[in-house]
C-alpha positions as CSV (number, residue, x, y, z in Angstrom):
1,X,46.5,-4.1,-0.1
2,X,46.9,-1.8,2.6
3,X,43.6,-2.9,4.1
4,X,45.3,-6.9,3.9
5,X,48.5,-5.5,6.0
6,X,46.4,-3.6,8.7
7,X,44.4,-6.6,9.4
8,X,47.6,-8.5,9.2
9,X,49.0,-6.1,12.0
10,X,46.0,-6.2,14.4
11,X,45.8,-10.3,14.1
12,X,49.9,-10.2,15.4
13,X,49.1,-8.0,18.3
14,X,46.5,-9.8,19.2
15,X,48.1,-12.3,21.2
16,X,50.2,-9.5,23.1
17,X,47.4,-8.0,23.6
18,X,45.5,-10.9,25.1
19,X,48.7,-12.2,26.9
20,X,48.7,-8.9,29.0
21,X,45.1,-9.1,29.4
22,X,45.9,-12.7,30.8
23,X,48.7,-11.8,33.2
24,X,46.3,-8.7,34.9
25,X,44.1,-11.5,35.3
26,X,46.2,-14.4,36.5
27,X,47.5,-11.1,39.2
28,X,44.0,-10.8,40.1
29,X,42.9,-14.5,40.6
30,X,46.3,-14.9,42.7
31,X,45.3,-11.9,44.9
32,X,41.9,-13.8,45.6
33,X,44.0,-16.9,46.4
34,X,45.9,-14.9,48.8
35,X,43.0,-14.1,51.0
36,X,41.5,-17.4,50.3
37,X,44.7,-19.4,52.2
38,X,44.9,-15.9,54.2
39,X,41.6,-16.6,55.7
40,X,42.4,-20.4,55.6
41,X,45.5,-20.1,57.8
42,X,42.8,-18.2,60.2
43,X,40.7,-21.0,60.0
44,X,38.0,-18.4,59.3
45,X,35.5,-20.2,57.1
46,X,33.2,-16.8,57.0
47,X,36.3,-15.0,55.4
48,X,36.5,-17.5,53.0
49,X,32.8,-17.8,52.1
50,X,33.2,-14.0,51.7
51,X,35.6,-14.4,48.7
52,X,32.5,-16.6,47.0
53,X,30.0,-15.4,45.0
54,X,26.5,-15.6,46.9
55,X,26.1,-18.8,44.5
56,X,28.9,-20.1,44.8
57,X,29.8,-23.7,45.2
58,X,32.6,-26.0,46.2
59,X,32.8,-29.2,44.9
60,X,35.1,-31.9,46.4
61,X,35.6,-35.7,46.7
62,X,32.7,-35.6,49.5
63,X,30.1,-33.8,46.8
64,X,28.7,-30.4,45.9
65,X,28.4,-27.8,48.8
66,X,26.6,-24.4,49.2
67,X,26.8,-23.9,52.4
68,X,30.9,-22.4,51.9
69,X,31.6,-21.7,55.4
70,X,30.1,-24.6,56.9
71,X,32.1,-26.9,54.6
72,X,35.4,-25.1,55.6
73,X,34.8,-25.2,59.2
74,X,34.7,-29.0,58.7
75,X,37.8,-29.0,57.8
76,X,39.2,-27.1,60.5
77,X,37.5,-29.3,62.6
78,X,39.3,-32.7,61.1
79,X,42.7,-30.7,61.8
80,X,43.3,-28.8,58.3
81,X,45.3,-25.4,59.3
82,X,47.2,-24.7,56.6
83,X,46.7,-24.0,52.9
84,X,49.6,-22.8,50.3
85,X,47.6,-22.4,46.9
86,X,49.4,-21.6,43.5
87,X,47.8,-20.0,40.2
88,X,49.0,-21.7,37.5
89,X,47.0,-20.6,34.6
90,X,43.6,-18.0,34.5
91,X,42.0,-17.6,31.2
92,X,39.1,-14.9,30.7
93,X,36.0,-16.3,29.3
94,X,34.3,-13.2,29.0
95,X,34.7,-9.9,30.4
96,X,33.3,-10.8,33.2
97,X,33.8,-14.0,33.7
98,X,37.2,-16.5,33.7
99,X,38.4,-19.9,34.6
100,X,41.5,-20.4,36.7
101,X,43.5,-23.9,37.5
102,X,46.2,-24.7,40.2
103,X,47.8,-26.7,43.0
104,X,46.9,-26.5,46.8
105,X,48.9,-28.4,49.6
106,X,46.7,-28.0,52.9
107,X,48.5,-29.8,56.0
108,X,47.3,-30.0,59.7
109,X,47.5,-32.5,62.6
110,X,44.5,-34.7,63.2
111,X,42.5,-35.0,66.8
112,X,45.0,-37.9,67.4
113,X,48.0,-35.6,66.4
114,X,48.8,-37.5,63.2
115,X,50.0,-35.5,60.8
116,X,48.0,-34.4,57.4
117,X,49.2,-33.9,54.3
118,X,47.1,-33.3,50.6
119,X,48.7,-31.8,47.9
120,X,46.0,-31.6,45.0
121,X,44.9,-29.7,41.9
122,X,42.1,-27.3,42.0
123,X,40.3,-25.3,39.2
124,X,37.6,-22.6,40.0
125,X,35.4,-20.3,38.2
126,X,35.3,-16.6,38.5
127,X,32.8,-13.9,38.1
128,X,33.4,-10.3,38.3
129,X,30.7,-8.4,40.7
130,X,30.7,-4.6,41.4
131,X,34.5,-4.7,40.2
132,X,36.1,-7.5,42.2
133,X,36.5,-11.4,41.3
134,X,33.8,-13.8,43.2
135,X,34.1,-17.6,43.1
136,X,31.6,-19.1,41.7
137,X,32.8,-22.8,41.6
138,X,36.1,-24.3,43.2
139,X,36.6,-27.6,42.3
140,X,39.5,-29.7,44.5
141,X,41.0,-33.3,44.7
142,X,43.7,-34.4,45.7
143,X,46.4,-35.7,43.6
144,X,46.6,-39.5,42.5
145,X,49.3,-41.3,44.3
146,X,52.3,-42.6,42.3
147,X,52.1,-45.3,40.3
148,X,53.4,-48.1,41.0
């Protein structure tokens, strides 16, 4: 019986437990989002690379890209100069890995001035290397319009 109410015990702090574990990580993946639209605001496409594992990937509505800097620097070229990112979820999938989902909203001016504007959802994969959380994978689109 007393082996029944022990096991009982453990399986209710379990979730308390993992829900800390959770919110150290969600604080962790939000500090890598910080530098990310840190280095973003920069337009410093090495900075942002540098948050990457050496991997990592970006996939986008344009395809799959390696080459992280390169990829950024293209968009600070179109006219992209600002990023505000969110964390609204990160779930560990390992110790040393995790999955983490969210909202971006990047704005600029184009070369004729016009204004740009994408608000979009992003998810992203983590690994943890020598202590710190790399990117392995960000996947972003931007968000459907309203229907009709």
């Amino acid at each position: 019986m007393s082996s029944a109410l022990y096991l009982f015990i453990a399986l209710l702090a379990m979730p308390a437990a993992a829900t800390a574990g959770d919110e150290s990580l969600k604080q962790q993946v939000e500090k890598v989002a910080a530098a990310y639209a840190d280095n973003f605001n920069k337009q410093n496409g090495a900075g942002i690379a540098a948050l990457y594992a050496p991997d990592g990937l970006v996939v986008n509505a344009t395809g799959t890209h390696t080459d992280i800097a390169q990829t950024y620097e293209g968009f600070f070229k179109a006219g992209f100069n600002h990023n505000e990112i969110t964390v609204d979820e990160a779930l560990p999938l390992g110790t040393d890995t995790a999955l983490a989902v969210g909202e971006y909203h990047i704005t600029g001016k184009n070369p004729k001035g016009e204004p740009l504007d994408v608000i979009g959802r992003w998810t992203a994969a983590y690994v943890s290397q020598g202590g710190n959380w790399k990117i392995r994978m960000v996947s972003a689109f931007p968000k459907a319009p309203p229907a009709k």
